[in-house]
TIRO-2110 file (N, C-alpha, C; in Angstrom, 1 decimal):
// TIRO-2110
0.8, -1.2, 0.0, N, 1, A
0.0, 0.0, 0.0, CA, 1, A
0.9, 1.2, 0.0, C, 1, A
0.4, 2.4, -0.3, N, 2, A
1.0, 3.6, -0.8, CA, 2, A
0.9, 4.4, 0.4, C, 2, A
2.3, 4.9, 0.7, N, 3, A
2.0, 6.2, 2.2, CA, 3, A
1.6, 7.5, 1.4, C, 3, A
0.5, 7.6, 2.1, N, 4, A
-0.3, 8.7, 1.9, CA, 4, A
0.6, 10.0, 2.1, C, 4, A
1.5, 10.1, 2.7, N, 5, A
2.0, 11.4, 2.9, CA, 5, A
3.0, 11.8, 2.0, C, 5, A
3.3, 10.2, 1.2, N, 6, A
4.6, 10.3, 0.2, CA, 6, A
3.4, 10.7, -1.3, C, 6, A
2.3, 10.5, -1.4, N, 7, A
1.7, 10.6, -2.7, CA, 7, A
1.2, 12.0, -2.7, C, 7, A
0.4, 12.3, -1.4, N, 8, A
-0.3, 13.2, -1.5, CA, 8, A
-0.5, 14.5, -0.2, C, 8, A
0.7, 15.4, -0.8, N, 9, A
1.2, 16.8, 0.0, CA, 9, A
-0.1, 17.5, 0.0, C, 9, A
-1.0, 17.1, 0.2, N, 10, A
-2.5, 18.4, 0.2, CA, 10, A
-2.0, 19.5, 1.2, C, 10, A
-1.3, 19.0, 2.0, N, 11, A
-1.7, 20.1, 3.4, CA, 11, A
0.2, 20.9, 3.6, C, 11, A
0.8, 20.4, 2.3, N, 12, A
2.2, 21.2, 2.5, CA, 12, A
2.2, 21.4, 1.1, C, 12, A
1.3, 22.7, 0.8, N, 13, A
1.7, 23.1, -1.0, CA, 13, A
3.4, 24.1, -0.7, C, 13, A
4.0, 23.6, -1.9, N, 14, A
4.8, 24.9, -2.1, CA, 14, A
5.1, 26.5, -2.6, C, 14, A
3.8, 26.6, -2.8, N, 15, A
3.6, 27.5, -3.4, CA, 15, A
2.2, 28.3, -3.0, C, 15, A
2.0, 30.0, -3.6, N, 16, A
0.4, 30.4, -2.9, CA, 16, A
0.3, 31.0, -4.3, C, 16, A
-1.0, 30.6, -4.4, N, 17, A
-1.7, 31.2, -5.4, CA, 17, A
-3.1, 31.6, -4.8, C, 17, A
-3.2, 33.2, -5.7, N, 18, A
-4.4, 33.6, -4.9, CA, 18, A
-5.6, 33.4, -6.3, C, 18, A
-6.7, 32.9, -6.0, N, 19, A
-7.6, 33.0, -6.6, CA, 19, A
-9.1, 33.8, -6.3, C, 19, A
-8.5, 34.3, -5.3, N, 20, A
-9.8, 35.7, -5.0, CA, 20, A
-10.3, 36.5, -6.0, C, 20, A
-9.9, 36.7, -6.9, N, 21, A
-10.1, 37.6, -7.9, CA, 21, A
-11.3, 37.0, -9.2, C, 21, A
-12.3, 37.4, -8.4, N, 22, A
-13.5, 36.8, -9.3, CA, 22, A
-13.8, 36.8, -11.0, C, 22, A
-13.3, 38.4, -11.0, N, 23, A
-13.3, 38.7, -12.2, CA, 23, A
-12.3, 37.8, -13.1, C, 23, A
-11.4, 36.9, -12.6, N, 24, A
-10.6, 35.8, -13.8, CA, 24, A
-11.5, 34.3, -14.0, C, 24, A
-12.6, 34.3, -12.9, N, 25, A
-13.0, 33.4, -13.6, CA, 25, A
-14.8, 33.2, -13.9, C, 25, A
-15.1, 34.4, -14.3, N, 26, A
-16.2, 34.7, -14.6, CA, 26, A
-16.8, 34.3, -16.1, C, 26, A
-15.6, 34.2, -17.0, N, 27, A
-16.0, 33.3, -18.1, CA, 27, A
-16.3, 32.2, -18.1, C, 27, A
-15.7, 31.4, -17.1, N, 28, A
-16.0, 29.6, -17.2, CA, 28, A
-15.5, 29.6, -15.6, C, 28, A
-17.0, 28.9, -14.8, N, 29, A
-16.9, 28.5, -13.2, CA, 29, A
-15.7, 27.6, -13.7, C, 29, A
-15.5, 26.7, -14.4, N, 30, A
-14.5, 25.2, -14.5, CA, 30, A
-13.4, 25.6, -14.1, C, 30, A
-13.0, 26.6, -14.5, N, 31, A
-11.6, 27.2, -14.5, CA, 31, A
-11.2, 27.6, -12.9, C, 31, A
-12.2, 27.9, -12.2, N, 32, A
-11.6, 27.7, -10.6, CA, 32, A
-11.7, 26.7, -9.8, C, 32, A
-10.7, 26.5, -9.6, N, 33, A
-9.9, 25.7, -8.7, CA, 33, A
-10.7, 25.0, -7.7, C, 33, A
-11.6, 25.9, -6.8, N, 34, A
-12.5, 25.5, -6.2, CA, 34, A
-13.5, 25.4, -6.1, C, 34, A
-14.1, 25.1, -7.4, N, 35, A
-15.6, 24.7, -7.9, CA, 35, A
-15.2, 23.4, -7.6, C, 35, A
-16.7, 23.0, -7.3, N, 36, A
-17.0, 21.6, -7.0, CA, 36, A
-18.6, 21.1, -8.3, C, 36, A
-18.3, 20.8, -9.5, N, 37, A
-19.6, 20.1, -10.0, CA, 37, A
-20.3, 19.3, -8.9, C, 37, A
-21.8, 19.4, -9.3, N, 38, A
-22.8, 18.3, -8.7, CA, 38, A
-22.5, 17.2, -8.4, C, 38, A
-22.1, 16.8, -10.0, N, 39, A
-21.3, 15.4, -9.6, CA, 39, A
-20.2, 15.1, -9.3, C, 39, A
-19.4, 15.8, -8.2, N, 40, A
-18.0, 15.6, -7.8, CA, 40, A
-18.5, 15.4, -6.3, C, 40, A
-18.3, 14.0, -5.9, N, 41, A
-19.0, 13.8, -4.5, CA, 41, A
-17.7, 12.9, -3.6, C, 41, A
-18.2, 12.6, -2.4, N, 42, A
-16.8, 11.7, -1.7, CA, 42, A
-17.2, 10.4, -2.3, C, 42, A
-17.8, 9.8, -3.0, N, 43, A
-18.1, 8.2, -3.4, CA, 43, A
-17.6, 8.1, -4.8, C, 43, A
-17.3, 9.4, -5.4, N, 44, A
-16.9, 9.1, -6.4, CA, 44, A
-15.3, 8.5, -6.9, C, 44, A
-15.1, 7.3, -7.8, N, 45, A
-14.2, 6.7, -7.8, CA, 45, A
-13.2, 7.6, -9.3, C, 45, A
-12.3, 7.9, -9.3, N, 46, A
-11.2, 8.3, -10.1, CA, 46, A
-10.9, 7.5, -11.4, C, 46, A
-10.6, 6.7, -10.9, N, 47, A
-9.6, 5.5, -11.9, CA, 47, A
-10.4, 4.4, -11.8, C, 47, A
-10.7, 3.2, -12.9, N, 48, A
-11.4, 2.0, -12.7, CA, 48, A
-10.4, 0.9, -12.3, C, 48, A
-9.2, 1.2, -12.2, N, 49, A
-7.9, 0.6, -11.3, CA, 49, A
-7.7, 1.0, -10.2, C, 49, A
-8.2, 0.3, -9.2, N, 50, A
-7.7, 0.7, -7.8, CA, 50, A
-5.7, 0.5, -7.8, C, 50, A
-5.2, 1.0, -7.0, N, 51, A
-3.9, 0.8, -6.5, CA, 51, A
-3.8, -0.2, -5.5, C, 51, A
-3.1, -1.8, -6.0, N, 52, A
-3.2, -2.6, -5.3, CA, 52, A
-1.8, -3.1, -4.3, C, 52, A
-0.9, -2.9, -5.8, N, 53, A
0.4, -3.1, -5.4, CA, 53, A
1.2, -1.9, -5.8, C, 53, A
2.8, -2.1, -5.8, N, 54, A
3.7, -0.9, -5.6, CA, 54, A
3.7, -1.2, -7.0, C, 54, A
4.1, -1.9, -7.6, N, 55, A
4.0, -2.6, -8.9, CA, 55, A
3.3, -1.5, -10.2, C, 55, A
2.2, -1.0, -9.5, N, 56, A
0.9, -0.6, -10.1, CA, 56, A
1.1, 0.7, -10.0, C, 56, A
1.8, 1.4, -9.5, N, 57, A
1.8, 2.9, -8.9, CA, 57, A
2.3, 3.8, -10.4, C, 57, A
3.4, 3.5, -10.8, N, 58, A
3.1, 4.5, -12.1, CA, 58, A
2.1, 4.4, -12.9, C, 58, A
1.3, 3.7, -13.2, N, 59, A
0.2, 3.6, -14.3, CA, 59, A
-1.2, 4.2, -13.1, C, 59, A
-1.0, 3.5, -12.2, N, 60, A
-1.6, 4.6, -11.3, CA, 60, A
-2.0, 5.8, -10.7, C, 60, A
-0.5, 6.5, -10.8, N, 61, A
-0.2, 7.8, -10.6, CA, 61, A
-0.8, 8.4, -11.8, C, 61, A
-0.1, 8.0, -13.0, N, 62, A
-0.4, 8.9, -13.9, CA, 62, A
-2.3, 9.0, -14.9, C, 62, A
-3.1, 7.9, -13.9, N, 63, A
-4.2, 8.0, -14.1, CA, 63, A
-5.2, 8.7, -13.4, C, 63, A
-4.2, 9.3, -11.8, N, 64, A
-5.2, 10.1, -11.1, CA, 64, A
-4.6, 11.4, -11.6, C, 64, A
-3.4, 11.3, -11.9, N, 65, A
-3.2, 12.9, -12.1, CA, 65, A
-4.2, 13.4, -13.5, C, 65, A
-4.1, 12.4, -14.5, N, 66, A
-4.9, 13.1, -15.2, CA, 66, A
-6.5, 13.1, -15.2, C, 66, A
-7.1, 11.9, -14.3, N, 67, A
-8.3, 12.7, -13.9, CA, 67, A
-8.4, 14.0, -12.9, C, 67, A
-7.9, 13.9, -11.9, N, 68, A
-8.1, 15.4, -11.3, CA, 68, A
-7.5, 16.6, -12.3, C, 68, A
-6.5, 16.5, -13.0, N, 69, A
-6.2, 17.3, -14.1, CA, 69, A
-7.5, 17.8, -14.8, C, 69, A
-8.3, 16.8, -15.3, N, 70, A
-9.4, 17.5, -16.2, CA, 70, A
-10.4, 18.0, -15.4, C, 70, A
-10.6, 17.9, -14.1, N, 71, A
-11.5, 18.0, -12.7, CA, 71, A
-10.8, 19.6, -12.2, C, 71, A
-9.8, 20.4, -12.6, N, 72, A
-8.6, 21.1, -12.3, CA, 72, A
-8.3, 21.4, -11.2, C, 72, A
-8.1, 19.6, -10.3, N, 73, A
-7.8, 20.0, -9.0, CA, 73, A
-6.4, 19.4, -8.7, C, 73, A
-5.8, 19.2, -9.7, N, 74, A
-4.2, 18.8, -9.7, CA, 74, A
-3.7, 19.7, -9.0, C, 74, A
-4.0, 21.5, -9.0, N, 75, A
-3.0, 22.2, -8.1, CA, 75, A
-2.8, 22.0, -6.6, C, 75, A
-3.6, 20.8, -6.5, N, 76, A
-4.3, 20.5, -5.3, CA, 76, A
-3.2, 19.7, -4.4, C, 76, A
-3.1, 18.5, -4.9, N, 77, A
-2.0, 17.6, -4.6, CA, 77, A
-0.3, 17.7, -5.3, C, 77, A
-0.1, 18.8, -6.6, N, 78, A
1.5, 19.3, -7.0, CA, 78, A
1.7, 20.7, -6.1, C, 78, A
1.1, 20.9, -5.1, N, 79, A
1.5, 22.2, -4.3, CA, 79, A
1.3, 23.4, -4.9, C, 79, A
0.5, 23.7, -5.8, N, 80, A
0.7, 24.8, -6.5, CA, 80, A
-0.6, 25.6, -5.5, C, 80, A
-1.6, 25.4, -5.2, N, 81, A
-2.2, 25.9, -4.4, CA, 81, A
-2.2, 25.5, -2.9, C, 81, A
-2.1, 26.8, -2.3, N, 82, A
-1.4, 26.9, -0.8, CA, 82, A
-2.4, 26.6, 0.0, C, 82, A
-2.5, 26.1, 1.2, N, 83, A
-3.5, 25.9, 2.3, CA, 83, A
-3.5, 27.7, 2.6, C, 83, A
-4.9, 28.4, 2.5, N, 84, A
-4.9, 29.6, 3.1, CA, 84, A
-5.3, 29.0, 4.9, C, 84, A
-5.1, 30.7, 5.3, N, 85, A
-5.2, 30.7, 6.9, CA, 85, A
-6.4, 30.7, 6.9, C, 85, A
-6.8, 30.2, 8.2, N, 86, A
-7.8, 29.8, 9.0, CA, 86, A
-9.1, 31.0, 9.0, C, 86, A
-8.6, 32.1, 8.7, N, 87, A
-9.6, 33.4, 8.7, CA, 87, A
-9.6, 34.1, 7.1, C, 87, A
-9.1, 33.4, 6.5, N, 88, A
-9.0, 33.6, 4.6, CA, 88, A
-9.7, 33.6, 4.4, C, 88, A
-10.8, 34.4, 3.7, N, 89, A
-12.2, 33.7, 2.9, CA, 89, A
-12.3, 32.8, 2.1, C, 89, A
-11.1, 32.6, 1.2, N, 90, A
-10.8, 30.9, 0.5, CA, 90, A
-10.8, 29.8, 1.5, C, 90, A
-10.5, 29.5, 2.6, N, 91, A
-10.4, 28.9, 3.6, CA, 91, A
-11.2, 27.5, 3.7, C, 91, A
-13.0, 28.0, 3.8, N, 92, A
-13.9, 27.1, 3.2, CA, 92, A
-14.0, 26.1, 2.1, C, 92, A
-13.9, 27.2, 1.1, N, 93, A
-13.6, 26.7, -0.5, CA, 93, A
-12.5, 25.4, 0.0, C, 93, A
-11.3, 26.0, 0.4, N, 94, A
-10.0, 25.0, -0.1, CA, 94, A
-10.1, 23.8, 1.0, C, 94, A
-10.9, 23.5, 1.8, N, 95, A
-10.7, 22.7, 3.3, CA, 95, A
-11.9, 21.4, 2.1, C, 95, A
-12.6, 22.5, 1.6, N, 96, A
-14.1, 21.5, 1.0, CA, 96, A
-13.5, 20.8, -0.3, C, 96, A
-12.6, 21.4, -1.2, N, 97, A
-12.2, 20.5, -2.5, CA, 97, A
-10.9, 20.0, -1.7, C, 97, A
-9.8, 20.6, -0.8, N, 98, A
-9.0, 19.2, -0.1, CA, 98, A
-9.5, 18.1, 0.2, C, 98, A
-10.7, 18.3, 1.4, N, 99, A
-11.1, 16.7, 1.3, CA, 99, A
-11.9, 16.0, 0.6, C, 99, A
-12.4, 16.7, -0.4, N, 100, A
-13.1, 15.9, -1.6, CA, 100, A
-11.8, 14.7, -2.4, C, 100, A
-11.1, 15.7, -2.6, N, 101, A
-9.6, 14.8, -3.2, CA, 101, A
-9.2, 13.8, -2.7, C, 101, A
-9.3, 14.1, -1.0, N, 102, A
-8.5, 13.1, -0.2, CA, 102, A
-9.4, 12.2, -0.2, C, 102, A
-10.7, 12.0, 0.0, N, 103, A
-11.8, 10.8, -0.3, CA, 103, A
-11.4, 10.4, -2.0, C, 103, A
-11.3, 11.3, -2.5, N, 104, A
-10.8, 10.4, -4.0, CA, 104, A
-10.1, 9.3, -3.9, C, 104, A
-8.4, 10.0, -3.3, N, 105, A
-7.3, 9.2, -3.4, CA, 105, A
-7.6, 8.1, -2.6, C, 105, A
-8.6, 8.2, -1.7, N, 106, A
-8.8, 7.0, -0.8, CA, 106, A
-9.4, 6.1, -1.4, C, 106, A
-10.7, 6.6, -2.4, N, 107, A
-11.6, 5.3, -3.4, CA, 107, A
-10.6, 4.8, -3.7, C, 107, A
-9.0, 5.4, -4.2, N, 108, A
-8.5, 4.8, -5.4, CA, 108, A
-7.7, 4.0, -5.1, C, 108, A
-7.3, 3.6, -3.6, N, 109, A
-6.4, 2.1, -3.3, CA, 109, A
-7.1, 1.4, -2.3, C, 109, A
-6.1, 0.1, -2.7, N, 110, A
-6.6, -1.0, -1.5, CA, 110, A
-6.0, -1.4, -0.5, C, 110, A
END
């Protein structure tokens, strides 16, 4: 089984990016980070390959990154988006698509 702290940095990005600025994503909701579609729920499964062995982990890896990629919540787990502080008004937003992700990566092994 895969350590979760080696795959998935959610809560140590290296980087801050601010996406407060409404007016950049007022042409397409998809395009922020922390939209959540209807259908993006915690039951929902990623990859129709769970991760079973170590064996499996690159064809693995590179099947979650490109689902959350098209989902655009890869900045999520490559550190590009920062955990804001606790009184952020992103705060909500980023605590509610972190653990949606983190229920992902969990459908996705065994």
């Amino acid at each position: 089984m895969v350590n979760p702290s080696s795959v998935n940095p959610l809560n140590q990005p290296s980087a801050n990016v601010d996406f407060s600025d409404p007016s950049r994503y007022q042409a397409d909701q998809y395009e922020n980070p922390y939209y959540l579609h209807n259908t993006d729920h915690p039951g929902l499964v990623l990859v129709s390959d769970r991760l079973t062995t170590a064996s499996e982990f690159h064809f693995w890896r590179r099947s979650i990154r490109m689902a959350l990629n098209v989902r655009n919540k890869l900045e999520f787990i490559d550190g590009t988006i920062a955990k804001p502080s606790l009184n952020h008004h992103d705060y909500g937003a980023w605590s509610r698509c972190n653990d949606m992700i983190a229920t992902w990566l969990l459908n996705s092994v065994s």
